[in-house]
N, C-alpha and C positions, 0 to 999 in steps of 0.2 A: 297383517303384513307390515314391516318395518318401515317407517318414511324414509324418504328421498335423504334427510338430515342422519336417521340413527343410521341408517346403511353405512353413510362416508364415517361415522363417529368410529363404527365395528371397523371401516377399511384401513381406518387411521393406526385404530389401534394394533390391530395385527402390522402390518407394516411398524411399525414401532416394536414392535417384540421382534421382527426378523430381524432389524438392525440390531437390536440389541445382543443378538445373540454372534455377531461374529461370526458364522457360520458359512465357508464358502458354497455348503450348498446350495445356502438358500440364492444364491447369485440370479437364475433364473427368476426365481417369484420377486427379486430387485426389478432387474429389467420389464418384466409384465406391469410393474408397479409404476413404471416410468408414464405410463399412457393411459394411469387412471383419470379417468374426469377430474378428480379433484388435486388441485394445483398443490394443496398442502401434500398427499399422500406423496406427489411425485416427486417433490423437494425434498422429505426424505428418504426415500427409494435413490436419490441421484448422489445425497451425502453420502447415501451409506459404501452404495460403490465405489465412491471417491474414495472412502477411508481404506476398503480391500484390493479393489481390483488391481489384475495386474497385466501387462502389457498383451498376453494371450487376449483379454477382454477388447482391446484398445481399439482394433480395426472396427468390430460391433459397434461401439458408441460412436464412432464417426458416423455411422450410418445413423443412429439415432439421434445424435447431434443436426442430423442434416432433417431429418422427423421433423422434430423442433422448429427447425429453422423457416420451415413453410410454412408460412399464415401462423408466426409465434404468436400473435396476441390474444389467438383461441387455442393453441397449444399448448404456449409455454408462458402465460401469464405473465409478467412481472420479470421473465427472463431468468429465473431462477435454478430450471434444471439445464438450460445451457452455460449458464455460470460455473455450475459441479462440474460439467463434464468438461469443462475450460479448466476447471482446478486439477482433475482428474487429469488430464493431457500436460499438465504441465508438472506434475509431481511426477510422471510416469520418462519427461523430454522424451516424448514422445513425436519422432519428427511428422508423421505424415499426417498430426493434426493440424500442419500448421496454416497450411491454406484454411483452414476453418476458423483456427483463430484470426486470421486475417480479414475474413468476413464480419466475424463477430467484435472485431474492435472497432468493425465502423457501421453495427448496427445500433439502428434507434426505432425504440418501440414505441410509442406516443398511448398511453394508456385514460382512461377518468378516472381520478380517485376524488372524490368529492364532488364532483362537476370541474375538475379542474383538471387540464391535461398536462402530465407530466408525461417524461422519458424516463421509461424506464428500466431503458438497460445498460446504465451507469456503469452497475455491478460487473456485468459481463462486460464491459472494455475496459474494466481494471484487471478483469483476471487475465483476458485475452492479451492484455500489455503484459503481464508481467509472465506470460507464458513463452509470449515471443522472445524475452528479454535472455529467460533462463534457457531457452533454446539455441541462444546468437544468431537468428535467425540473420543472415544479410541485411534484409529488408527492414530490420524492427524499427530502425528510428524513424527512418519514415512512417512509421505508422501510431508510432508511440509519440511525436510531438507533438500532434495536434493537441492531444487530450492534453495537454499543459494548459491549454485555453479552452479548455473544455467547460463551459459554465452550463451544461446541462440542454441551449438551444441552437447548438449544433449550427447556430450561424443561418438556417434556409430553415428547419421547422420552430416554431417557438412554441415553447410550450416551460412552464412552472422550473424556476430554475435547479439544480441539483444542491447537494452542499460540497464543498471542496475533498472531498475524499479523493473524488476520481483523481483529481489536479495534485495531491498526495500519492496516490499512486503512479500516475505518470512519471511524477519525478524519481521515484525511488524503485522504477523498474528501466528509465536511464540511467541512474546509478549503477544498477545490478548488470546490465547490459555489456558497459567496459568498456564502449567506442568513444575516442576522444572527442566525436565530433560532437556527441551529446553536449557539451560545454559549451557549443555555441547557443542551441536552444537554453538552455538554461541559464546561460548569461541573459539573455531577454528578459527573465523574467525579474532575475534577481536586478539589473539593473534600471528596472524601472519601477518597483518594488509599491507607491501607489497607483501601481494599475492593476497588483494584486492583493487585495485587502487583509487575504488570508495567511495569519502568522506559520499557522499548522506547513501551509505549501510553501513559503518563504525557506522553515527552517527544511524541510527535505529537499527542498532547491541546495541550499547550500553545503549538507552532508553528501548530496549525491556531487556534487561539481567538487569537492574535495576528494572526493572517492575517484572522480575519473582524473584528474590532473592536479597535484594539490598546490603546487606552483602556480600553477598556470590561472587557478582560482582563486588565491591567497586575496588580490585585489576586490574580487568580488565581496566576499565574503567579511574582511576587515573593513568595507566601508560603512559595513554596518556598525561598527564598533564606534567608528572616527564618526562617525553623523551623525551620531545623538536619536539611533532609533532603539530608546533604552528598552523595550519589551524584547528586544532580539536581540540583546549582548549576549545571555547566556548561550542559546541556541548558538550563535555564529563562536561564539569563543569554545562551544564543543562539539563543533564542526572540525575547526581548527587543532584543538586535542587530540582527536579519534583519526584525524589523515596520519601522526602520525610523522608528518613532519619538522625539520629542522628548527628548533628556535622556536618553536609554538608557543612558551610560557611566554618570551619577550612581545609576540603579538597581540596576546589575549590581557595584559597585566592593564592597559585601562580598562577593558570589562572587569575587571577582578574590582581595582581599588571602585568600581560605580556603582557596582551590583551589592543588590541586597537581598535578604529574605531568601526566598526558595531559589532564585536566580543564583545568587553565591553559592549556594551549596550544591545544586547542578551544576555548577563549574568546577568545587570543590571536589565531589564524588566522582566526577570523571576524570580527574589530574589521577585519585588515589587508583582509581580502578587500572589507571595507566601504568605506573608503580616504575617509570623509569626514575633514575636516578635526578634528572632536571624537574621534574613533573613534584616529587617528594620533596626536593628542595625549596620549590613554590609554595609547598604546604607548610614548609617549615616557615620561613616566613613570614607567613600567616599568623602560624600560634604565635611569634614575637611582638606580634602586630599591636600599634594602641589602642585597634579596633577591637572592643568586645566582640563586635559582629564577624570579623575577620577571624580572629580565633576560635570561636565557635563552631563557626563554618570545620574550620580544618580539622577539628577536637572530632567533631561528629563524620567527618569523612572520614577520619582514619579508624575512627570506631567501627561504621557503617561497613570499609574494607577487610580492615583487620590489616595495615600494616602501620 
């Protein structure tokens, strides 16, 4: 008789050939898959849904979704097949998930992994954020700002901190959202900028607050230029590029003449990707420039574009 091990090793692997085949039939033996013992088989059983299903299926997963959602941390381990099905409802804008995403953005699992208690289900209130986002749900910002501050101990359990992805996500499912009033959360952060260590969330703070008002964030954003926080010239000067708004080369031109190395040329490669007529003129400038480094930059932008 096969152990307890090669059993899951054969469940894995057939589950593995059903994804692979793409096959709407196999949808059923997906679903059966979702509620195998073992957390790996159902992770992909829950992907593979994600990649087919289609809104006929959608009302089903709610209900499986809610499966999960009772006593997840012997169901749904690590939060993983609710995270699918969060991905899944949100590729689908699917509205009548959205009371569940709303549950699952302010769920926290508290797991051991090493004798150390983590949370973790990070993952699922990033998907669950950016579900609400793409949905317009009324209520998203409310529920999408806390995770700006979301350092993984939720404030009331502590436990091993997360890495800034969620804080990444947060922002950039405010961005996608489109309510102006996001911009006030996101002023908080950008404006106090060491109370968030994290350059990763810094710069999606300030693409998303150019995306929701790019007037209105111009100050946020440029002060990072004027204050001398040089690891974030580039990120904020193609911030300021990609909004898209008026005058942007005059804004961004002391990140240009400060920056060096990869920095330049990220600011280079997104003037050329822009290809307006002001944006190509900066690059011309460039090539004149006495800076070898300056010219370079522009030589290999307009290579990199092709104009």
């Amino acid at each position: 008789m096969p152990s307890s091990n090669r059993k899951t090793e054969i469940r894995i692997r057939d589950v593995e050939r059903i994804a692979a085949r793409a096959d709407d039939s196999d949808t059923p033996a997906l679903l059966a898959c979702l509620r195998d013992p073992s957390s790996y088989v159902a992770k992909i059983a829950a992907d593979a849904l994600c990649d087919r299903a289609g809104r006929a299926l959608a009302e089903r997963l709610i209900t499986e979704y809610e499966y999960f959602e009772f006593n997840g941390t012997r169901r749904d381990s690590g939060c993983y097949i609710r995270a699918a099905l969060a991905r899944l409802f949100t590729k689908l804008e699917y509205g009548p998930a959205r009371e569940a995403l709303k549950r699952g953005i302010r769920t926290v699992q508290i797991e051991s992994v090493a004798g150390v208690p983590y949370d973790m289900a990070g993952q699922l209130r990033g998907e669950c954020a950016l579900g609400l986002a793409e949905m317009r749900d009324p209520q998203a910002l409310r529920y999408i700002a806390p995770l700006l501050f979301d350092d993984g101990c939720n404030g009331i359990v502590k436990a091993a901190p997360v890495n800034a992805e969620l804080r990444v996500i947060a922002a950039r499912a405010i961005g996608r959202l489109g309510n102006p009033d996001g911009l006030a959360v996101l002023g908080i952060v950008l404006g106090f900028p060491d109370r968030e260590k994290n350059s990763e969330v810094l710069c999606e703070c300030m693409s998303a607050a150019m995306q929701l008002d790019a007037q209105a964030a111009l100050p946020l954003v440029t002060a990072y230029i004027e204050s001398g926080y040089r690891d974030l010239y580039a990120p904020a000067a193609i911030a300021i590029i990609n909004s898209g708004i008026t005058g942007a080369e005059d804004y961004i031109a002391s990140a240009i003449s400060t920056s060096r190395g990869d920095s330049l040329k990220a600011i280079c490669l997104t003037l050329a990707a822009k290809r307006t007529a002001s944006a190509l003129d900066t690059l011309n400038e460039l090539a004149s420039s006495d800076s070898d480094e300056h010219r370079t930059a522009s030589a290999y932008a307009r290579a990199a574009v092709g104009c």
